[in-house]
N, C-alpha and C positions, 0 to 999 in steps of 0.2 A: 365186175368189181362188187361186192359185198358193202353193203350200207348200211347206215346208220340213222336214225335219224333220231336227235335231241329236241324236247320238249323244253322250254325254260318257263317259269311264273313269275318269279320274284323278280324286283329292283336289283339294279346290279350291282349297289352297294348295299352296306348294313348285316350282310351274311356273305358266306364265301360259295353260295350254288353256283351261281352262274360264271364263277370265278374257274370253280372246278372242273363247272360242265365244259368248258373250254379250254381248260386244261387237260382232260379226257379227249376232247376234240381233236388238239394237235395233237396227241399219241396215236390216236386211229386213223388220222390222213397218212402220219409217221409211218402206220404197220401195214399201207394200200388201201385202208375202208374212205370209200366215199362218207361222207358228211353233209345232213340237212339239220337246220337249226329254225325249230318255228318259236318265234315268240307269243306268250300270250301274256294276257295281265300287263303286272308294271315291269317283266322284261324288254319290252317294246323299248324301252329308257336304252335298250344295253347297244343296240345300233344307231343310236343319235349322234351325229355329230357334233362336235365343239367340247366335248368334256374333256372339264380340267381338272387332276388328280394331282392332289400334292408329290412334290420331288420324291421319288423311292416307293411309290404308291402304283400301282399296277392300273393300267387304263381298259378297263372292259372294250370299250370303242376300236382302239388301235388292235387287243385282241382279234377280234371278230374281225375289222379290215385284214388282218394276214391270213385269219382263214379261208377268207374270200377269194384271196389270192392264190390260197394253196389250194382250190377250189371247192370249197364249201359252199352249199348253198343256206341263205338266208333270208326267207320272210316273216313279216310282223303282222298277226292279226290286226284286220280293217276296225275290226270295232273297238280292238282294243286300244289301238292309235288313237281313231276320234275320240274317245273318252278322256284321253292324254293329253289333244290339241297337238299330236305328233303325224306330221303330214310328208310325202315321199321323198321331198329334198330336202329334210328335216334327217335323216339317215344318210349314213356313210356310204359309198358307193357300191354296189351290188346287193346293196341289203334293200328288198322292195320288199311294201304292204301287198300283204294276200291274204285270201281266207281262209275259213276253218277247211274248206271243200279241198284247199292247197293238200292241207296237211292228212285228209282223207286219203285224198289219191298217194300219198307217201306212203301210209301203212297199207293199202290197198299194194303198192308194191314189189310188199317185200323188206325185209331186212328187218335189224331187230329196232327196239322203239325203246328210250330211254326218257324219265320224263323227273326232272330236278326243280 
């Protein structure tokens, strides 16, 4: 299977990246690509659990849990979490703190590298 793996920076409100980047995401599990999503920065925010989005307003968190399920994998830079005071059961389920070395061995891999 042909992979993918997504870079995100940004908070997951206030612009539509990380909006995107997962929206890009379900169409590539859609078309058979595996899916890796590392967080860095204030995207670390986007696999938190408890976030509450006004009625009609899109929930980044719920996002990322169905991909998880449709089997995407998701880690959150270590240091950018403690920077956050964002800790492993502070994230939705399957989404774990790793590090940059995570996300080496992903390009080290193979496939292409997309970074939002």
């Amino acid at each position: 299977m042909d992979k993918v793996t997504i870079v995100l920076q940004d908070a997951p409100y206030g612009n539509e990246k990380v909006w995107n980047a997962l929206r890009l995401s379900e169409a590539l599990i859609s078309v058979g690509m595996g899916v890796r999503i590392f967080l860095y920065g204030d995207s670390v925010i986007s696999a938190k659990k408890g976030q509450v989005t006004p009625t009609g307003f899109y929930n980044i968190a719920d996002m990322m849990a169905g991909l998880i399920k449709r089997g995407a994998e998701v880690r959150a830079c270590l240091t950018c979490a403690k920077a956050r005071g964002v800790k492993d059961e502070d994230f939705i389920e399957g989404a774990v703190i790793g590090k940059t070395l995570d996300l080496a061995h992903w390009i080290k891999e193979g496939g292409q590298v997309m970074v939002f």
